[in-house]
N, C-alpha and C positions, 0 to 999 in steps of 0.2 A: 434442610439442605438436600440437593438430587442425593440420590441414592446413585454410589458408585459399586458398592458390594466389590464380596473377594470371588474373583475366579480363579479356577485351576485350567493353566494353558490359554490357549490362544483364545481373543474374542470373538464369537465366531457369527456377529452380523454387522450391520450397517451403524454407521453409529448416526445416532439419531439428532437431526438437525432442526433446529427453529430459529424464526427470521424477521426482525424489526426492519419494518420499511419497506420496497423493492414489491407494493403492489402497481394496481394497474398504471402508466403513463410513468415508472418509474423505469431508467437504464441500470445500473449498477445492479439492483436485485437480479436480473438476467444474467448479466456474466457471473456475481455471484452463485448463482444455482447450477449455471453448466459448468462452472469450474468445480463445484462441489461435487458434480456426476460424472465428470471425465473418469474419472479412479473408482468410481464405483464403491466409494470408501464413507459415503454421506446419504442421507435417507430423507427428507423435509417432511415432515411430520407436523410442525405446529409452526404458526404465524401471529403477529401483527403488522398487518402488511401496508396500514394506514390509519395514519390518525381521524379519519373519517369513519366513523365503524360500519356506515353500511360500503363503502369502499374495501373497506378490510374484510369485511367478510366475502363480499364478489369478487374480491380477490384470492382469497384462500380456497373458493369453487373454482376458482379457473385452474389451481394448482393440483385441487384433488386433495386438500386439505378438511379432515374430516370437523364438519361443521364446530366439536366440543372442544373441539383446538383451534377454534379461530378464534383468536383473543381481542375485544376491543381496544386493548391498551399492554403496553408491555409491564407495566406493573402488574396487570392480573394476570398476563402471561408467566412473569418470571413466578410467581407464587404459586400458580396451580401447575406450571409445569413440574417444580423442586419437591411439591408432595406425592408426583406421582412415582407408583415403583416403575414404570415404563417413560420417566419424563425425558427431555432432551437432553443429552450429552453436554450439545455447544447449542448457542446462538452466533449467528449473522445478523452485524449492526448495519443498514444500509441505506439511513436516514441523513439528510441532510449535516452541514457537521455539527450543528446548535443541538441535537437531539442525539449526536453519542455519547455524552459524557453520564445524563442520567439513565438509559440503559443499559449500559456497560455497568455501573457500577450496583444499578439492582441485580441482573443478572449475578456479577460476583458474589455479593455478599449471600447469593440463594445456593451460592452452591454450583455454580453453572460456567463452564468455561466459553471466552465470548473467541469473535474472528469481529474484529472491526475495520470498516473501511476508514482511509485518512480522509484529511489528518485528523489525530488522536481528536482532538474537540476543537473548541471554536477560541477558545482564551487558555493562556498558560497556564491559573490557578485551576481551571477543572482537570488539566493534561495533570497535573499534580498531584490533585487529588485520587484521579484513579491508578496517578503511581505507587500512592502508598495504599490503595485498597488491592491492588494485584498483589503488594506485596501482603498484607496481615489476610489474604485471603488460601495463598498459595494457588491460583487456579491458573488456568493455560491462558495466556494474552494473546493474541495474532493479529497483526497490522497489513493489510493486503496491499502495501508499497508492492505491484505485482512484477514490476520491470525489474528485482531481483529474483526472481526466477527464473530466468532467460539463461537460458544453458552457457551461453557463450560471458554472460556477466559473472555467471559464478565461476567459469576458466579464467575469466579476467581475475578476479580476485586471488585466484589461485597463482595465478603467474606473478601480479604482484608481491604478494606473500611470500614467493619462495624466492624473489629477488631477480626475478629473471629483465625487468625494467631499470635495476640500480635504485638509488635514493631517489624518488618523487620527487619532482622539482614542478612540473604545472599539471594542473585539475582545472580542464574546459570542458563545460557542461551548459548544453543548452537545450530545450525545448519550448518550442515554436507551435502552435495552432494561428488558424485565424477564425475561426466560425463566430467570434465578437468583434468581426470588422465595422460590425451596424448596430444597433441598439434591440439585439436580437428579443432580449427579454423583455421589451413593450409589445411584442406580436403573441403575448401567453406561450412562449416556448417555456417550457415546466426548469427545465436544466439550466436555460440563460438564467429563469428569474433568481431563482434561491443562490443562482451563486455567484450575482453581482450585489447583491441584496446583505447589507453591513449585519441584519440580527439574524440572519440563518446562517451565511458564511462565514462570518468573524472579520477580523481586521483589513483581514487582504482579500486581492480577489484572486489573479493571474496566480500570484505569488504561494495562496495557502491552494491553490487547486492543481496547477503544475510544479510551481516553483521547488515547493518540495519533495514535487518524486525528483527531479531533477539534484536536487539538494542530499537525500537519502541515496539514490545511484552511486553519485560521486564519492560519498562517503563511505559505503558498501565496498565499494571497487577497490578504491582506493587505499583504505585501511586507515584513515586520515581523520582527523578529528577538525572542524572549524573554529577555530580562535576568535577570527573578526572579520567583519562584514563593513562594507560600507554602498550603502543601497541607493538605488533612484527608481521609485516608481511613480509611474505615471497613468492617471486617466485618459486618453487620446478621445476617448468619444467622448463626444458633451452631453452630459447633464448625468455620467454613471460616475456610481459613489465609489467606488472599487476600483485599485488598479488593475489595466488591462496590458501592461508591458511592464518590466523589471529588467535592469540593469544593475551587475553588485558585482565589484569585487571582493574574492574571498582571501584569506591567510589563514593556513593552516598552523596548526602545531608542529614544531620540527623547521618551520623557514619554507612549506614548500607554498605559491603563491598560484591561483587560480581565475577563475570567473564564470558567471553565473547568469542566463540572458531565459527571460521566461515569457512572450509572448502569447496574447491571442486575439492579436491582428494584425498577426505577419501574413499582409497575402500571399497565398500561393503553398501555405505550409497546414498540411494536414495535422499530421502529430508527429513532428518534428523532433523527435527526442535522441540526442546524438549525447556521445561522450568520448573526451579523450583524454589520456593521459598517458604525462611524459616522465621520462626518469632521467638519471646519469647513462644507461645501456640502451635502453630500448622505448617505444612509446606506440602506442593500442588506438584505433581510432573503430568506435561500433556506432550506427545507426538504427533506431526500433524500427525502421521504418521496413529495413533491409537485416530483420534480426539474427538470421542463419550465416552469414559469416564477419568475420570481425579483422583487420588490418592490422596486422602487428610485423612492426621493422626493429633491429637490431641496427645501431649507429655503424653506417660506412657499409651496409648489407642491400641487399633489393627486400622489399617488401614482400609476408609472409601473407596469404590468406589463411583464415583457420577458420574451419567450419562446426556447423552443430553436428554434433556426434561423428565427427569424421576421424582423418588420422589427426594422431597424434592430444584428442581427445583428452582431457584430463575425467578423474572419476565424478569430479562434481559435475564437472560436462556433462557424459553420458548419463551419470545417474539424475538427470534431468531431462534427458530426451525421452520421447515416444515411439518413434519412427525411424527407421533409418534415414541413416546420412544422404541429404539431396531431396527430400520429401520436407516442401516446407511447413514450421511449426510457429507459431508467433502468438499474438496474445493471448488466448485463451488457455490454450499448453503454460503459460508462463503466470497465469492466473491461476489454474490448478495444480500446479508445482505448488504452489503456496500450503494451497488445502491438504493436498498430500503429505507436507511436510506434516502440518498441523493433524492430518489424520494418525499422524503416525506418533506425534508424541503425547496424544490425547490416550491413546490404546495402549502405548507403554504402561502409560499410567493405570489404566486400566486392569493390563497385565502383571502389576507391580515389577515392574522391570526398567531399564536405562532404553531411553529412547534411542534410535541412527543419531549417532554425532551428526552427518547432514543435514537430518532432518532440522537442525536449532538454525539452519541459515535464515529462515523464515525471521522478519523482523518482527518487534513485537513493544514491548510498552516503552524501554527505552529509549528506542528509534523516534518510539510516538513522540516522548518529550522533547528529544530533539529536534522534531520539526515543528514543534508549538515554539522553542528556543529560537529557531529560523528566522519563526513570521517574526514574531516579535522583535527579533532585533531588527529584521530587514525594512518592517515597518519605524522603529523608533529612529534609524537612520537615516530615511527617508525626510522622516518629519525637522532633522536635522541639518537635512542639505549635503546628504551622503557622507556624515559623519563618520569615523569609523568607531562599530560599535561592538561590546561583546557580544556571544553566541552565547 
């Protein structure tokens, strides 16, 4: 297993970072690694940055990744890292989704706490099994659902929670793209193919690659658990195997009634990820697009603007912002909230200490299952004729 050894007082470096996936022609390993550097709280030390090992290894020179850490495969990563007394803290899973379930779960059982991108895997019995290995493992899980890091979504849930909305009666959530208006993934776009493509994505397409941060938001915000679904998706372009549009009504637990709209070939919609939600008092309308202020009215009032880190700020607000108030912040701030959380209860542990209460907003293997839960229902009602199905 790594070696976490006992210190006395504060940790007093980087903690040391290694990374499946996210080499050369790959996106997410990017934002990955500057969200890990924003806090200056993460070090990237050792790789397998591609199944291809002379790719992984040109890829670990491009990082500055010293040669005896560039790993052809994460299995011989996870094993030589765990015996070393200097070996990595965490790994970053940032492979396609068919290839997190068996990194994650080597990683755990070596001792090694992981950060994986969604969703959790590609089928609900692996989402499963790396629920019960996080558990007989004890080690730190981190799901980089990143849109609840957004200063203004965690004041959203805060205002929900203290009632200032009333009892939840509708949850509208939708995100919109269009960049699969055309059969992007025949022209060797690296990102169309793997994730229209049924054995690297999984069941869905739109559905398991937006559908769910859309699905995890609402649920975040809202404090709301999903009961049942009743779905319609649809292929629009001919000849992909994958949905490329979603339509579902949701039913929450408690009576409150919703809906769920996952495009990406909505023209005209970049990344469209809006959310709203209404109560008995009050009701919240935020847009990622326009992430720095958020719409909230009180019934029979004029409508309130509420900004990141401005007045009236709550502390999960501020203690999520970077910058003062009117200096904009948006994805990548909200991407490294994540890490920071995660830095921070990685180092508790470290310190043998109770990590920032805050810091556990960061989703993690639960969340995971629940959006394996999602697809799958959203999928099985789909093939039913928008049945209503459980979550």
């Amino acid at each position: 297993m790594a070696i976490e050894g006992k210190r006395d007082g504060a940790v007093s470096r980087r903690l040391r970072l290694g990374m499946v996936g996210g080499g050369r022609g790959a996106f997410i390993g990017a934002v990955h690694r500057l969200a890990a550097r924003m806090d200056d709280r993460f070090e990237l030390v050792a790789g397998a940055l591609s199944a291809d090992p002379d790719r992984a290894r040109a890829s670990a020179a491009d990082l500055r990744i010293p040669p005896d850490r560039a790993y052809a495969s994460f299995a011989e990563m996870a094993g030589a890292e765990a015996a070393r007394p200097d070996g990595i803290d965490v790994v970053a899973i940032v492979t396609p989704n068919h290839m997190h379930h068996a990194p994650a779960r080597a990683f755990l059982e070596a001792g090694i706490h992981v950060i994986c991108d969604k969703p959790l895997t590609s089928t609900l019995p692996d989402a499963l099994d790396l629920e019960k290995t996080v558990a007989q493992t004890g080690k730190i899980f981190g799901l980089t659902h990143n849109y609840t890091g957004y200063p203004l979504m965690r004041q959203a849930r805060d205002m929900v929670a203290a009632g200032e909305l009333g009892e939840i009666r509708v949850v509208q959530v939708e995100y919109a793209q269009d960049w699969l208006t055309t059969r992007l993934e025949e022209t060797g776009q690296k990102q169309a193919e793997w994730r229209t493509d049924p054995t690297r994505s999984g069941a869905a397409g739109s559905v398991g690659d937006i559908g769910t941060h859309a699905f995890n938001l609402a649920e975040f915000v809202s404090g709301l658990t999903t009961d049942t679904l009743a779905a319609d998706l649809t292929a629009f372009v001919e000849g992909r195997a994958l949905d490329d549009n979603a339509g579902m009504l949701l039913r929450f637990a408690g009576g409150a009634r919703g809906g769920l709209w996952a495009s990406q070939v909505a023209v005209g919609h970049e990344n469209g990820l809006r959310l709203r939600v209404y109560g008995s008092k009050a009701g919240i309308d935020w847009s990622q697009e326009e992430p720095n202020a958020m719409r909230f009215t009180r019934f029979g009032q004029p409508p309130q603007r509420i900004t990141r880190a401005g007045a009236g700020a709550t502390p999960a607000n501020a203690g999520a912002a970077r910058i003062p108030a009117g200096h904009p912040e948006g994805y990548l701030e909200a991407f490294a909230q994540l890490y920071r959380d995660l830095a921070e209860q990685i180092t508790a542990r470290l310190e043998h200490r109770a990590p920032d209460p805050a810091s556990l907003l960061v989703p993690g293997i639960a969340e995971g299952v629940r959006g394996m839960r999602f697809i799958t229902a959203a999928v099985a009602s789909s093939h039913a004729g928008a049945a209503w199905t459980k979550v």
